[in-house]
C-alpha positions in Angstrom: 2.8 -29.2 7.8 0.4 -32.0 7.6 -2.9 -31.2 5.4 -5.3 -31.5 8.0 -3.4 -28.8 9.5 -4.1 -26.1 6.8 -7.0 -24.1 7.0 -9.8 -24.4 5.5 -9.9 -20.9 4.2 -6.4 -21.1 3.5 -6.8 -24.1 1.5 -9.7 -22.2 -0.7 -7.7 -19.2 -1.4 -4.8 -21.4 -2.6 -6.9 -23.2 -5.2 -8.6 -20.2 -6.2 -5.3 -18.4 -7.3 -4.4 -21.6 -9.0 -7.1 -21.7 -10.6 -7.0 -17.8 -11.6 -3.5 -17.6 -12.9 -3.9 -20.9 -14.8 -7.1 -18.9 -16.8 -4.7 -16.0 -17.2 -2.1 -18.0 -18.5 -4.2 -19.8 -21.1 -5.6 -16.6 -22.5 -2.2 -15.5 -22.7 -1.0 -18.2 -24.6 -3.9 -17.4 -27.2 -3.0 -14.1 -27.8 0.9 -15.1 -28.4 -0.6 -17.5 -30.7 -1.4 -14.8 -33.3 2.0 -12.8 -32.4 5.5 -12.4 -33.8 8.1 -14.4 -32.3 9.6 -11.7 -30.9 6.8 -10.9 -29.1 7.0 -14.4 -27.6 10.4 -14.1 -26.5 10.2 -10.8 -24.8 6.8 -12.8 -22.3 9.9 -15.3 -21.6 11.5 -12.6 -20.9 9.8 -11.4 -18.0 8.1 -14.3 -16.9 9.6 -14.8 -13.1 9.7 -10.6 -12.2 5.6 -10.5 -13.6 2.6 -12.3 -12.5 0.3 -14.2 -14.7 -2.7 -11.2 -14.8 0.1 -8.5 -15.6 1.6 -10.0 -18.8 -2.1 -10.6 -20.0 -3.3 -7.2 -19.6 0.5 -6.6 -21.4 -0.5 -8.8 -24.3 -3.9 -7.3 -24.9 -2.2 -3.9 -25.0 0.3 -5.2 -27.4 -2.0 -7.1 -29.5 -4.4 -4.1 -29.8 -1.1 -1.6 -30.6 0.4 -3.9 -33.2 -3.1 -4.4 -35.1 -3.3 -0.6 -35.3 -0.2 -0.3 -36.8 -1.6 -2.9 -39.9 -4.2 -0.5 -40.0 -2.9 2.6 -40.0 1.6 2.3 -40.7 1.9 2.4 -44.6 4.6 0.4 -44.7 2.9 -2.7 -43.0 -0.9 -2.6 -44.1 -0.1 -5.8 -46.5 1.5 -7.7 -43.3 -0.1 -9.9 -41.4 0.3 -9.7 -37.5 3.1 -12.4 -36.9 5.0 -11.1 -40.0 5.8 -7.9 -38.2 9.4 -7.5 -37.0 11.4 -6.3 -34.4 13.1 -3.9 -36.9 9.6 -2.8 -38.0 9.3 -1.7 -34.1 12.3 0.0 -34.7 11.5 2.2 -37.5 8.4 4.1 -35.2 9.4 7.7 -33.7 7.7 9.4 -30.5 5.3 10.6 -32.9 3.9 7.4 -34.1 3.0 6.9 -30.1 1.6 10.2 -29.8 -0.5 9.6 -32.8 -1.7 6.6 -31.1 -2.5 7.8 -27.6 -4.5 10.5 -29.8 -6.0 7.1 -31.1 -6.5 6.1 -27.6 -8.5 8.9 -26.0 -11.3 7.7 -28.0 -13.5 3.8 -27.7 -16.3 2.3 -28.7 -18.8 0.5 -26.6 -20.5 -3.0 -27.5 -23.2 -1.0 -28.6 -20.6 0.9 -30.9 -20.9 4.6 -28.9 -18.0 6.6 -28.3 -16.7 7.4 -25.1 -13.3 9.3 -23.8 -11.2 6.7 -22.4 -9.8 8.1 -19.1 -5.7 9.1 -18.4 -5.2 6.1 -16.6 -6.5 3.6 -19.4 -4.2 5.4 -21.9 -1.0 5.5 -19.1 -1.7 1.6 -18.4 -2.0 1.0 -22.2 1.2 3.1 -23.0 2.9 1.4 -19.7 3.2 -2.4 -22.0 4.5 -0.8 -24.8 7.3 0.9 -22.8 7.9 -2.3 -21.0 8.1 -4.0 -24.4 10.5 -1.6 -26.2 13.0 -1.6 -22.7 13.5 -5.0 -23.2 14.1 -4.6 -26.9 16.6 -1.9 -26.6 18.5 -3.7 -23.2 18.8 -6.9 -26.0 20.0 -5.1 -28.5 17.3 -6.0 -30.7 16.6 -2.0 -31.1 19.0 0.8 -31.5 16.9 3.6 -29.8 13.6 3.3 -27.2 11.2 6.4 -28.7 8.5 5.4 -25.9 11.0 7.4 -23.0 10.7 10.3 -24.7 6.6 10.3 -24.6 4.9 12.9 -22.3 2.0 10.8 -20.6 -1.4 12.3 -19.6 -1.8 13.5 -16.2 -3.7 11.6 -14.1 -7.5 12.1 -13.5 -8.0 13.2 -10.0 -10.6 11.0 -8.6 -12.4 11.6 -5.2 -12.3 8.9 -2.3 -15.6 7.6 -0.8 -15.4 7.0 2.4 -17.2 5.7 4.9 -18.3 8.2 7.8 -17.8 7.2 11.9 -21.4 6.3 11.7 -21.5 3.8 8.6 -18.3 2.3 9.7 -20.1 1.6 12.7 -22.8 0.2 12.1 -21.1 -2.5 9.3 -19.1 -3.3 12.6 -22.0 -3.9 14.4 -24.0 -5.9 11.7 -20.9 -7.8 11.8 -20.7 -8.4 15.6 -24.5 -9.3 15.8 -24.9 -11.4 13.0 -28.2 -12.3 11.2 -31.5 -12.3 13.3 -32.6 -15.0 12.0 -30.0 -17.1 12.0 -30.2 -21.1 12.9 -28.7 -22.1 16.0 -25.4 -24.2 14.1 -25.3 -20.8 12.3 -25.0 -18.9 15.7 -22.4 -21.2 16.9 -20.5 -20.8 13.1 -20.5 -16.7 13.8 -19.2 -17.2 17.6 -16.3 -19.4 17.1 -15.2 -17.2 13.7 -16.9 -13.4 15.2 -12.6 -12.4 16.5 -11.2 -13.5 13.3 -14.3 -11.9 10.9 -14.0 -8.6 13.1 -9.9 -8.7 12.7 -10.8 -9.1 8.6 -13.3 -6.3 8.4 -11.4 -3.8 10.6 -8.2 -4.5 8.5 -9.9 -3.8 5.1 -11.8 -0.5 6.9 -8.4 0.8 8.0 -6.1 0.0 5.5 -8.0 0.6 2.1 -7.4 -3.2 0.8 -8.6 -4.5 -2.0 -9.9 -8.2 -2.0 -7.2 -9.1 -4.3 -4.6 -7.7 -2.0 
């Protein structure tokens, strides 16, 4: 395939995931920085089954799970964060998790007000430290995986907006029709792409997509 021969569009979206995972991967790499080896061997570890965004929501998780435990864990207030071991991991019970999805439920704003986080948040949270303690206990490096045993909060049930017959129709329309004002190179523009615009929009109004997707 010769360059010229890639779209436009196509060209755009490749350089702009590029350019995403490259910013996910660098704030990764700063969080690992302050993290124990392990920790570092276990983002190896799952490198080619995840995608860049995943492990750094992972590593936040992590990062904010293993500072709690200086904070709150007797035994490893006088550690620092990349002194904490993999046998320190495996010393916690279900009920050190439980005690910190009760930690969970709660956050501060910027502004330093409380707010209940919702079941999903907590779920997501929970969902890198399982991840992190399955690979552990597949390498041996544990001798028991305590998250399995946690009962997770049920989901909030959220309700769908949807558009009705007559919204849906006219967004097709202002689609079809294009600005009013419009300048004549920018009437000739929404002709030649008006098929492939309408194909987009009706796909996304159908389907439920996200941008991302």
């Amino acid at each position: 395939v010769k360059k010229n021969d890639i779209p436009k569009g196509a060209a755009i979206m490749s350089t702009y995931k590029e350019e995403n995972e490259l910013d996910c991967m660098h704030k990764l790499n700063m969080y690992l920085y302050e993290m124990p080896g392990f920790i570092k061997t276990y983002f190896r570890g799952i490198e080619y089954r995840t995608n860049p965004l995943t492990r750094l929501g992972y590593a936040i998780n992590i990062r904010q799970f293993l500072a709690w435990l200086i904070e709150v864990n007797p035994a490893l207030m006088r550690k620092t964060m990349s002194d904490i071991t993999f046998e320190d991991l495996g010393m916690l019970k279900s009920f050190d998790f439980e005690e910190y999805m009760d930690y969970l439920k709660i956050y501060k704003d910027i502004n330093g007000n409380e707010h209940l986080s919702q079941s999903e948040t907590v779920r997501r949270k929970v969902a890198a430290l399982r991840s992190l303690y399955r690979y552990l206990y597949k390498n041996e490096m544990i001798d028991s995986n305590p998250t399995e045993k946690l009962d997770l909060p049920k989901l909030d049930e959220k309700a769908i907006i949807r558009m009705d017959i007559d919204e849906i129709a006219e967004f097709l329309q202002a689609v079809e029709n294009g600005r009013e004002n419009a300048s004549s190179r920018e009437k000739k523009l929404h002709e030649n792409a008006l098929a492939r615009d309408l194909a987009i929009v009706t796909l996304f109004l159908g389907t439920g997509l996200r941008v991302s997707e």
